[in-house]
N, C-alpha and C positions, 0 to 999 in steps of 0.2 A: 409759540412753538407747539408742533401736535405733540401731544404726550406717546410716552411707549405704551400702550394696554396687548399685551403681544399673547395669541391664543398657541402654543406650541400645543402640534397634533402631533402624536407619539411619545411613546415616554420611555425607549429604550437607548443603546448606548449614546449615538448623536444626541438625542435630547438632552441628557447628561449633561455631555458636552456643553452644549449650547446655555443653559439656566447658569451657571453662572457668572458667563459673560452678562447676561440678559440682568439679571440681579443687580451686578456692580454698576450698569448703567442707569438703573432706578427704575427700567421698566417695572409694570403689575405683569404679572405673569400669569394665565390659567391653564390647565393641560386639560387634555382632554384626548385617549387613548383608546383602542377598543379590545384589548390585551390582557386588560385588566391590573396596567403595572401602574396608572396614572396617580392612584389612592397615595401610593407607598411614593411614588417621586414627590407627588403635592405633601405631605406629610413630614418628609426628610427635607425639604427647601424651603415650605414654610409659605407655599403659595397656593392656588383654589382649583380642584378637581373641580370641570367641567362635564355632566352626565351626559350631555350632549355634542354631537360636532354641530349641531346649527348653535346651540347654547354658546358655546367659545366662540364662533363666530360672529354672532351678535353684539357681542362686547368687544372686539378687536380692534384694533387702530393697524397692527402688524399680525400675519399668520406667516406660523414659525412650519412648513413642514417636513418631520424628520419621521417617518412613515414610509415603508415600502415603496419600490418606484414605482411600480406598475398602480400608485393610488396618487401618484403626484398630481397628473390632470384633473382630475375631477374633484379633490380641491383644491386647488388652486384657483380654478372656476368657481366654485361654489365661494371664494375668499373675495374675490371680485366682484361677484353678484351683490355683497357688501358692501363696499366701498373699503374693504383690506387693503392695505399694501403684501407684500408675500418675498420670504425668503422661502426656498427649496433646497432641503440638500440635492447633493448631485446627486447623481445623475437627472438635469430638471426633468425626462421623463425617456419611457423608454423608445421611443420612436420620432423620426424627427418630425411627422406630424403631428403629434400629442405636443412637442413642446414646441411646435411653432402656434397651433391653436392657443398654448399658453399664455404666448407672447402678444397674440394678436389681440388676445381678452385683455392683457394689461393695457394695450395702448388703446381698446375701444373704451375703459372702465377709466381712462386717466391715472392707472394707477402703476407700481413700479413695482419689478421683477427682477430679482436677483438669486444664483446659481449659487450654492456652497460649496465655489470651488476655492476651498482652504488653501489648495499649495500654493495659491498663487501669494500666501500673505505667510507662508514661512519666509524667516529667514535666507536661509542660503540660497533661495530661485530668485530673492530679491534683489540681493544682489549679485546673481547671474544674469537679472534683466538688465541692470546698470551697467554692467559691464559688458554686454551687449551692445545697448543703444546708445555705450560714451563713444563704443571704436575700442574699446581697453582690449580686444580679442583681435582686431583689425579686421579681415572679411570670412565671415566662421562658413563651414565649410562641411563638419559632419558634426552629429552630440548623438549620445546614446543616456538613455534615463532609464533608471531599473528602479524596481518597487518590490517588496517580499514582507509575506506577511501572512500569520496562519490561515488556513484552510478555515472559512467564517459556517460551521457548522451550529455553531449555536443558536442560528436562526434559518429554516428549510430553506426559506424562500431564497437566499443567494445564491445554491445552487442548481436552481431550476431558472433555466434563459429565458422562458416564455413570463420571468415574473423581473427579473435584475438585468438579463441581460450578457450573464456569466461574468468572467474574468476581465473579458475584453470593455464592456461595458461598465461594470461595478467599480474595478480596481484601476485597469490600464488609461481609462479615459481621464484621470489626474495629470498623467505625462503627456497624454495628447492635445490637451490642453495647455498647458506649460508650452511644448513643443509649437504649436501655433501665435501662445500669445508673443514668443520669443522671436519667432524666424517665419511668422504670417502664413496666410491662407496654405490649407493642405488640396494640392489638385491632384494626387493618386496615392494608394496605400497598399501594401501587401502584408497579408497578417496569417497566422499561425496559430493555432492553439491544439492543446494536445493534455492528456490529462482525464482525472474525474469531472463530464462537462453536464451532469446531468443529475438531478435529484432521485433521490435523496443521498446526502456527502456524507459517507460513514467518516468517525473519529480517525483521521493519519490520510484522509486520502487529499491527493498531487494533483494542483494542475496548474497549467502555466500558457501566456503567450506573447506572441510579439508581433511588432509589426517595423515596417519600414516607412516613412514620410517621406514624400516628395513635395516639397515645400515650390509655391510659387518664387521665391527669392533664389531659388537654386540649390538650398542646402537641402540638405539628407537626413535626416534624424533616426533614429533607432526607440522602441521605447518595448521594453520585456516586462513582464509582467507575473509574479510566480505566488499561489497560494501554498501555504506549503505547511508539510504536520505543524501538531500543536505547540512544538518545542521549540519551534524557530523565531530568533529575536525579527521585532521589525526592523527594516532599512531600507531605507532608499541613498539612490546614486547616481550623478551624473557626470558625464565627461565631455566636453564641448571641446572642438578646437579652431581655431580660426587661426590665419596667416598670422599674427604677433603672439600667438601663443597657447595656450592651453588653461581651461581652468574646471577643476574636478571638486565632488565632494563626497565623503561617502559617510554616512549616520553614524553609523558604528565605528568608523577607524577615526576621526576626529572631529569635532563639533563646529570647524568654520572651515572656509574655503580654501584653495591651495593655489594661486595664479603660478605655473610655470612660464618664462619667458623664453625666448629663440634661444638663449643664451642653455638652458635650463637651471638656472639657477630659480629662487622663488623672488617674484616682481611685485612690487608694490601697490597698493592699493585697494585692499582687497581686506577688511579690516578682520580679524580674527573674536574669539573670546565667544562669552555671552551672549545674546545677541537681544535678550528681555521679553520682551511681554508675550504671553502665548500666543499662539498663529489666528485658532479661536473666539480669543479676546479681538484681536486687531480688527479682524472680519467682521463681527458684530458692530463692532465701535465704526466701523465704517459705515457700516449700512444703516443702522439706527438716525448716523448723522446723515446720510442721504433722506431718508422716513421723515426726517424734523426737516426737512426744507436745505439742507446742506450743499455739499457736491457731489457728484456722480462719483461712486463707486469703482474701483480698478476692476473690475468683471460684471460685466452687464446679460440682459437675456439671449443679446444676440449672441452671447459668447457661449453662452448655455445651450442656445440650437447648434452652433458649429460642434461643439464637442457631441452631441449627441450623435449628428450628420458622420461626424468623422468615427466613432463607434461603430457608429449602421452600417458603412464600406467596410471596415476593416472584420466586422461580423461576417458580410459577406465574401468578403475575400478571402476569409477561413472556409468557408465555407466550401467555397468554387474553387480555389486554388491560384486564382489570377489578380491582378492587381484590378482595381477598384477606383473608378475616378469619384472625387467627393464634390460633392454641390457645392458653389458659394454661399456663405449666407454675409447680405447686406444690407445697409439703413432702406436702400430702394427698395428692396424684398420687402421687410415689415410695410411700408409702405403701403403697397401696392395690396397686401396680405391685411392687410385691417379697414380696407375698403371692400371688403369682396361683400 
């Protein structure tokens, strides 16, 4: 089995995140930053400052990157040029030819490419997708998904579009994604956004947006997006409804899901409580066991260009005012995209 030797580039709050999943799974771990925070994370975790990004990549079996978007492409290339495997936080990059060239380097390189799109390994969308694809909703019809979460001032680059992508891309492309993997391909979008959209994001400032999906299946989705002062709890929230019922969750008002039936009373199956292991952990622990030879992971790269594709419209649709038809992206597509 390949061992985990995993190079994580960046050492700020995702990377965090990320090392102690990466730890419990017995990977060697090396960072390698250009921030100058890499010292003080290898020190506190107990693992090896890398002086170099070719140095950490030289040693890697996995490259971890949690590194601004607008630097995702070019390593991830350069991870490849290695013979790396490669996790990307999301956004896997900020244009959808940055991350289709991604894509196409993984499957010229033999090697595998996966998006850190976390929501999809929380709890409650987990089993909002079950109760999706049992019928337990019967044929769903509209969902709305909201996300709130401070104004991310503490590093410039989020609020400058030309480096993250703003709101729409940074924040909102979590639900858009959800949104697609739930109720498939998005063929038009109408988005909004309104707000502080442009650097530099002084301490207290608002901005927020939203969009509308028009899903190939016929359903509707909604998905808002709000950054907002430094005092506000995070939360997210969703309400789906389909012909047998309804089922909602929201972070803050209680910790599991609510199935309303026709009846309105609360319908069964839908299990409450706990729900265990972090979303973080799961994610890792999936894709590590894909890295060692396993199964294909529940979010793939093609999943990673559609969310991106679907930001790009919905950018644009803010932009112009009109709705926005979105590309497909398909196994034919890479296909044909890694022969060029």
């Amino acid at each position: 089995m390949k061992g985990l030797d995993v190079a994580m580039i960046g050492a700020g709050f995702i990377a965090r995140t990320h090392l102690p999943a990466w730890i419990a799974l017995g990977a060697r771990v090396r960072v390698f930053s250009i921030d100058g925070q890499a010292a003080r994370l290898a020190e506190e975790f107990g693992i090896t400052e890398a002086a170099t990004l070719e140095e950490a990549l030289d040693w890697a079996t996995v490259v971890d990157i949690c590194t601004p978007t607008a630097t995702h492409r070019d390593i991830a290339l350069a991870a490849f040029a290695v013979g790396a495997d490669v996790l990307c936080e999301k956004p896997l990059a900020l244009t959808p030819a940055d991350a289709l060239e991604m894509t196409y380097a993984a499957e010229k390189a033999g090697r595998q490419l996966y998006p850190g799109h976390v929501v999809r390994f929380f709890p409650a969308y987990v089993r909002l997708r079950e109760a999706v694809d049992s019928g337990a909703l019967g044929r769903v019809a509209v969902a709305r998904f909201t996300r709130t979460g401070r104004y991310p001032t503490w590093s410039s680059w989020f609020a400058d579009p030309a480096l993250s992508g703003g709101i729409v891309t940074d924040q909102m492309l979590h639900d858009m994604d959800i949104a697609r993997w739930l109720f498939g391909e998005v063929v038009t979008i109408h988005a909004t956004q309104r707000g502080h959209l442009t650097a530099p994001a002084p301490e207290g400032a608002v901005a927020t947006g939203s969009a509308t999906l028009t899903h190939a299946s016929g359903v509707i989705s909604q998905v808002l997006g709000v950054w907002a002062p430094p005092a506000t709890p995070f939360r997210y929230t969703f309400h789906v409804a389909g012909s047998n019922g309804t089922l909602t969750h929201d972070s803050l008002a209680h910790p599991s899901l609510r199935l309303i039936g026709k009846t309105g009373g609360e319908a069964d199956g839908v299990p409450g409580g706990d729900f265990g292991e972090d979303p973080f952990a799961t994610q890792l622990r999936e894709f590590a066991a894909a890295f060692q030879g396993g199964p294909a992971p529940r979010v793939s790269a093609l999943d990673g260009v559609a969310a991106v594709r679907i930001a790009a419209a919905a950018r644009q649709s803010a932009a112009t005012g009109r709705a926005v038809a979105v590309e497909d992206t398909s196994e034919q597509q890479l296909m044909e995209g890694s022969h060029r």
